[in-house]
C-alpha positions, 0 to 999 in steps of 0.5 A: 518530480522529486526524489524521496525516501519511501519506508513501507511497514505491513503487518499481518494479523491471521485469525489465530493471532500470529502476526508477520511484519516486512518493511522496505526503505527504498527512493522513490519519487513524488508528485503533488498535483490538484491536491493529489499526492503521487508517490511511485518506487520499485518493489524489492526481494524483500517485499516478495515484489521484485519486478514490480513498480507500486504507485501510491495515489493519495487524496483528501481521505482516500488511498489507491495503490496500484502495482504493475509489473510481474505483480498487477493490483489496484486496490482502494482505501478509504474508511468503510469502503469495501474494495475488489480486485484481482491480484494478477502473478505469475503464478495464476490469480486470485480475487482480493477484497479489501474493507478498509477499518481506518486510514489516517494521514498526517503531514510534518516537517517534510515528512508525509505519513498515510496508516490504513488498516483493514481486513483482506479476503481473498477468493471471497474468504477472510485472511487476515487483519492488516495494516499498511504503514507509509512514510514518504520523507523529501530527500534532503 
């Protein structure tokens, strides 16, 4: 496993335009095996997460995200896919369905970075358009 610098940006979109962004840099850790990347790091108060580790799996066109912890979801991307969940707090839970627009990824220079965009219902009702933005940089 190795040490890496995690920066996540999530953006928002609700259907009269106004748009909310977060971004969280923190360490985290990476592991490469049979063509999957695994990437793990601890959600903070500024994510709205804290409690909670997410790992990030990520294959050849496809994404999984799992959180555990005070927060539990799994939650697939890949384009034209059409994911359900449910996002389990501990304030009660509610039924995800995310539809995945696009996902791209590229890697440079010891630099990994995965874009998913897609639209998110919860309860069976449209949200908001969203992108999830991660960079997984190898620690020097």
């Amino acid at each position: 496993m190795r040490k890496v610098i995690v920066t996540v940006v999530g953006t928002q979109t609700d259907a009269a335009g106004e748009e909310s962004r977060i971004e969280l840099v923190t360490v985290g850790s990476r592991r490469d095996k049979d063509g999957v990347s695994y990437i793990t790091y601890r959600e903070s108060e500024v994510s709205g997460l804290e409690g909670t580790t997410t790992l990030l799996k990520l294959y050849p066109g496809r994404m999984t995200l799992v959180r555990m912890g005070a927060v539990e979801l799994k939650q697939e991307f890949a384009p034209g896919l059409k994911s359900h969940g449910t996002y389990i707090t501990p304030y009660g839970s509610m039924k995800l369905t995310v539809a995945t627009r696009s996902l791209e990824r590229a890697a440079a220079g010891g630099i990994d970075a995965v874009t998913a965009g897609y639209d998110l219902e919860i309860n069976g009702r449209w949200q908001s358009y969203n992108t999830l933005a991660v960079e997984i940089r190898e620690e020097e």
